[in-house]
N, C-alpha and C positions, 0 to 999 in steps of 0.2 A: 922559559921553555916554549918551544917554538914547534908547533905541530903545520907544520908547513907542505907535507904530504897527505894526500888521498889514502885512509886504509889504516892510519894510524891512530889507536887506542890510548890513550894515559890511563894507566887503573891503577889505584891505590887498596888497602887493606884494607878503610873502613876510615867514615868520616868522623870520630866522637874524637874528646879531646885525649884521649890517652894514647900517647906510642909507642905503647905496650902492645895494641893490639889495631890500630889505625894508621895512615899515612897523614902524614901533617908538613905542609910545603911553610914555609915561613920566609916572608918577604924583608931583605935586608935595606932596599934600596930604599931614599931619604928623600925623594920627592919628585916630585915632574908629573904633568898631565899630561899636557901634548906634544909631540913629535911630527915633526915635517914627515922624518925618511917612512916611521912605522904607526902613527897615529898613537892613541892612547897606552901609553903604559903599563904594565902590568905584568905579574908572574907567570902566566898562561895564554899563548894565543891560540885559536885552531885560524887557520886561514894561509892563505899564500901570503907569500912576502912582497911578491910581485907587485909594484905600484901600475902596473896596468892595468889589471884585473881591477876594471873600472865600467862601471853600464855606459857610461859616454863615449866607450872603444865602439866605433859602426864599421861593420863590412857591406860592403856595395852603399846604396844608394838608400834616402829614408822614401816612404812610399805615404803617401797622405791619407787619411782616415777621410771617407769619403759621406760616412753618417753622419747628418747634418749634427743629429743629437744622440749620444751612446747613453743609458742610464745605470745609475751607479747600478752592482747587480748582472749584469749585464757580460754575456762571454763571448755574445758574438758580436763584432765589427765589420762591417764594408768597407776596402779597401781600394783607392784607385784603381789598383792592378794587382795581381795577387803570382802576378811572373816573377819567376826565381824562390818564390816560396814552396816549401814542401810541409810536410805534417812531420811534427816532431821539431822543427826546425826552433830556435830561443829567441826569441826575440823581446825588444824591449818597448814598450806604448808609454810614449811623450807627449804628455801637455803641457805643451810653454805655459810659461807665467807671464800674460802677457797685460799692457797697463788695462784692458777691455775685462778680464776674469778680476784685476785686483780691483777694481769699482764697482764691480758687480756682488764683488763678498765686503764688500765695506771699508775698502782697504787694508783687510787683515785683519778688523778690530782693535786697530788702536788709536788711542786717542790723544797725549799729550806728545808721543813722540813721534818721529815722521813715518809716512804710509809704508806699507810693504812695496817694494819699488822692482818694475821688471827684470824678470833673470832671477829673483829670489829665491823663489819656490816652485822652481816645475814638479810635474808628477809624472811620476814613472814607475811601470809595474815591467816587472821580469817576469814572462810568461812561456812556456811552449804552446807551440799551433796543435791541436787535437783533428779536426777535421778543416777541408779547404770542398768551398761548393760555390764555384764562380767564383766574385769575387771577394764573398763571405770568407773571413776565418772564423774559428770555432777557439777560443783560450782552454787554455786548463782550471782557471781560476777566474772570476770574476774583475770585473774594475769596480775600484771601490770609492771612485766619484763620478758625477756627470761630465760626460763628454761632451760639450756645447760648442761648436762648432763655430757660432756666433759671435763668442768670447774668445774661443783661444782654439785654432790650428790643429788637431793632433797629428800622430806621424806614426811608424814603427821600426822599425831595421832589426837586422839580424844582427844580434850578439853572438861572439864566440866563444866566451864562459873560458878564456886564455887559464890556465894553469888554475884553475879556480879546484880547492881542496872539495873534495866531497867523500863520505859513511868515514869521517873522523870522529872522535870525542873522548873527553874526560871524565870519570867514574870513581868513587867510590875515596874521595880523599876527602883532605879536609885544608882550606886556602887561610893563613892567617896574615893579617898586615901588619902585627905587632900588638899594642895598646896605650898608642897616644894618647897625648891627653884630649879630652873632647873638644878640643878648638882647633888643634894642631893639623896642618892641613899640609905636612912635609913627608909625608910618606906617598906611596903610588897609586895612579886613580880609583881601580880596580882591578879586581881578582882574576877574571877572566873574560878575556875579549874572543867572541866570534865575530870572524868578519871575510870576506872574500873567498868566499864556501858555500854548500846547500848540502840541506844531505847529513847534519850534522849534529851533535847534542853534549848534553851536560847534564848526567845522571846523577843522584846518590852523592851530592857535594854541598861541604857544609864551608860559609866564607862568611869570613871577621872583620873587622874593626877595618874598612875599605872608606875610602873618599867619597867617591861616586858609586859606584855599581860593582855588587856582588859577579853579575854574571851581566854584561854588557853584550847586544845582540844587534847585530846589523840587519835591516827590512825585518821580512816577515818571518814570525816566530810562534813556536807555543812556548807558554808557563805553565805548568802542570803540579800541582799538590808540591805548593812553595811553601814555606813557612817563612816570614820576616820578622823582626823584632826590632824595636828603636830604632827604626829605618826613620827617613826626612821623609823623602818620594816614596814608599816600600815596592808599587806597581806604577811603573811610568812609562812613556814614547816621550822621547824628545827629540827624534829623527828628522820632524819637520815632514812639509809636503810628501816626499819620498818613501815616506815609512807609512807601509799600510800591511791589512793584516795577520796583527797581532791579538794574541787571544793569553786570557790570565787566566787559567781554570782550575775549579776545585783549591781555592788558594785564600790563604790568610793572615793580615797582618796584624800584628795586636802590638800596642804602647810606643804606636809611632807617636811624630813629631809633628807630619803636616800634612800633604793629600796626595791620594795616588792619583792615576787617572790620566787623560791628555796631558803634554805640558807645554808644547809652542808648536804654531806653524802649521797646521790643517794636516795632522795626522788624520789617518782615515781609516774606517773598518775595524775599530778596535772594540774587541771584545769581552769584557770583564764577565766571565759565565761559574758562579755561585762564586766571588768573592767574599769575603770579611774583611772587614775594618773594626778591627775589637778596641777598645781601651784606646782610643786615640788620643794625645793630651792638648792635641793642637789649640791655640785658644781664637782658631778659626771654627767657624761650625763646621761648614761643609768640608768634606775630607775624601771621600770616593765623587770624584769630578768628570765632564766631558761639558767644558764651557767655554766662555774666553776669559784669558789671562792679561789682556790689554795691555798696556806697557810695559808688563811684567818682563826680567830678563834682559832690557835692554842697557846696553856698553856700547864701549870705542868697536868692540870685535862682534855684536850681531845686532841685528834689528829685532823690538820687540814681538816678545811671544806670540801676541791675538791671539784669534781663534786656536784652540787648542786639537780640537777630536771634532770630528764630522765623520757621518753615518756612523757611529758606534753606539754600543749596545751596552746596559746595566742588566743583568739578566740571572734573577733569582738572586741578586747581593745583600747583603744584611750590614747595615753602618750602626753600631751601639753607643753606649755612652752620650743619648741624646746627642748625637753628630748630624750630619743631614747631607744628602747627594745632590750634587747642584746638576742638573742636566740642563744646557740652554736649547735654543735651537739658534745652528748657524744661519745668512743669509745663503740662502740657495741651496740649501743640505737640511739634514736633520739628528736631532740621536734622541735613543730611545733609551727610558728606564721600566723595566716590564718586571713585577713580581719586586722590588724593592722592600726589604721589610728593616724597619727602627720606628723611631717614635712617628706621636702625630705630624702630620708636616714632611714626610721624611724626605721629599722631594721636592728642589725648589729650584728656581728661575734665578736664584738672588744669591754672589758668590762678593768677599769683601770689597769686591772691585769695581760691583753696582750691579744693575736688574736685565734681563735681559730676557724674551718670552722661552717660555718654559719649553722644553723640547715633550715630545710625547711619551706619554706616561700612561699605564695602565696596569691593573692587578697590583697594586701598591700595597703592601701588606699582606697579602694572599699571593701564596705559593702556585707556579705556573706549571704546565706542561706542555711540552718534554722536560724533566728535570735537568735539562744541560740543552742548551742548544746549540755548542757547539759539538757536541756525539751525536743528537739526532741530523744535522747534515752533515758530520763525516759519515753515519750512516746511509743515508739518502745516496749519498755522491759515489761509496763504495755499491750500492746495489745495482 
């Protein structure tokens, strides 16, 4: 089912398992992850179908980022020329991957297999222009790495947001993939794909026995009062460079498998604000992460993981079952664990993969305020 329009709602009856009084989609199809023509598989998309509706579509000309150094945080940029730009205007902010940035972060953090290699990993944020003062622009949203100038080039151009679906979503059902057996990997990736849309959501839905991902989400996202269960990854990014952003809030998983957290490629800005990791059975310690993954991930079809999360945030999270949050610090970045509370130790530098210095930590065990911090800056930014 293809929500391929602007404006279009899916509502169902209620997500529990009885269809007595619920809606209950159940997945017949017998396996496939990826697709050339429509990407990931699955019983539900919201998004166009349009393979254009792509941020590397530019209209006119890119225009160069004129600040020597932008810091991550950061919403306003200097621009060579700021002609033909207007306020409101979409644009998208490119930092090549270029080999001067991949030496500068270590070459991605890995160590037995080959380096992150240029073209990899650019960053790019999808933004509207708020104000224009000379040749400042003003974002709507911050960048959420450094801009170094020195390393790598940025740029921006106007996107035209081509046929891109927005104030869609799915409500109130409930997505089943069957009940293979727990190895069997012949059914469809996930439940429900958003992707080439803004604007858009996934309320009140309850999804089963899936491959990969219950609700699979392209760039920037909220989680909001999730409940997981025997999930591998239950909270993850594995977007890579591009994907920044993302926030898990008021959210808990209990009698997973393995770790949530970053999981390849210098995700960025991501923010875990009051998660749980209850009952983990990992027979890893660390299970709520923002480190590197070093060779982890790596095949014929990608280069490995490294660096996982930079500038992201542990914020008021709680890991039980003597588990432990490994927070590292990247080169040239950092991330923070603020308020962390489990055992002694609960916060460390040191994930199965080896040691790496600790990112910063504070209030460890003591509970912090604003009880959320992602509400008190949507507060802040709303006032």
């Amino acid at each position: 089912m293809a929500l391929k329009y602007s404006g279009v709602v899916l509502r169902g009856s209620g997500r529990t398992g009885d269809p007595a009084v619920s809606t209950i989609i159940r997945s017949t199809a017998t396996g496939g992850t990826e697709n050339n023509e429509i990407g990931v598989e699955c019983p539900i998309r919201i998004g166009s179908d349009d393979p254009t509706v792509n941020w590397e579509t530019r209209v006119g000309n890119t225009i160069p980022v004129a600040s020597v150094f932008v810091p991550a945080g950061s919403r306003r940029l200097t621009l060579k020329s700021t002609a033909g730009l207007s306020v409101g205007d979409n644009i998208i902010i490119w930092h090549p991957c270029t080999q001067e940035w991949i030496a500068a972060i270590d070459h991605g953090g890995v160590n037995l297999d080959p380096p992150w290699a240029p073209g990899d990993e650019p960053i790019m944020y999808n933004r509207f222009i708020k104000a224009i003062q000379g040749n400042d622009i003003v974002i709507c949203a911050p960048v959420s790495n450094d801009l170094d100038a020195s390393l790598s080039e940025s740029f921006v151009y106007k996107w035209p947001d081509m046929n891109e679906v927005v104030n869609a979503g799915v409500e109130n059902l409930r997505v089943d993939m069957g009940d293979p057996d727990e190895q069997n990997e012949a059914h469809p990736d996930s439940c429900i794909v958003v992707s080439r849309s803004r604007d858009t959501w996934v309320r009140n839905v309850s999804t089963l026995h899936f491959k990969r991902s219950g609700v699979m989400v392209r760039r920037s996202h909220l989680f909001t009062n999730v409940w997981a269960s025997q999930a591998r990854h239950a909270f993850v990014s594995g977007g890579g460079a591009a994907t920044a952003g993302v926030v898990w809030l008021d959210s808990r998983s209990n009698n997973g498998y393995l770790e949530s957290g970053g999981h390849a490629h210098w995700s960025q800005g991501l923010l875990f604000d009051n998660v749980r990791e209850e009952l983990n059975s990992s027979d890893r310690l660390p299970v709520l992460n923002l480190h590197n993954r070093v060779d982890g991930g790596a095949d014929e079809t990608a280069h490995a993981h490294g660096w996982s999360s930079v500038y992201s945030v542990l914020w008021n999270c709680t890991v039980d079952n003597n588990k432990q949050a490994c927070v590292q610090r990247p080169p040239t970045s950092q991330n923070f664990a603020i308020g962390t509370a489990g055992r002694m130790g609960v916060v460390t530098g040191e994930n199965w993969l080896g040691v790496e210095k600790i990112g910063y930590e504070e209030h460890t065990n003591k509970a912090v305020k604003p009880v959320s911090l992602y509400r008190k800056q949507l507060a802040d930014r709303l006032a």
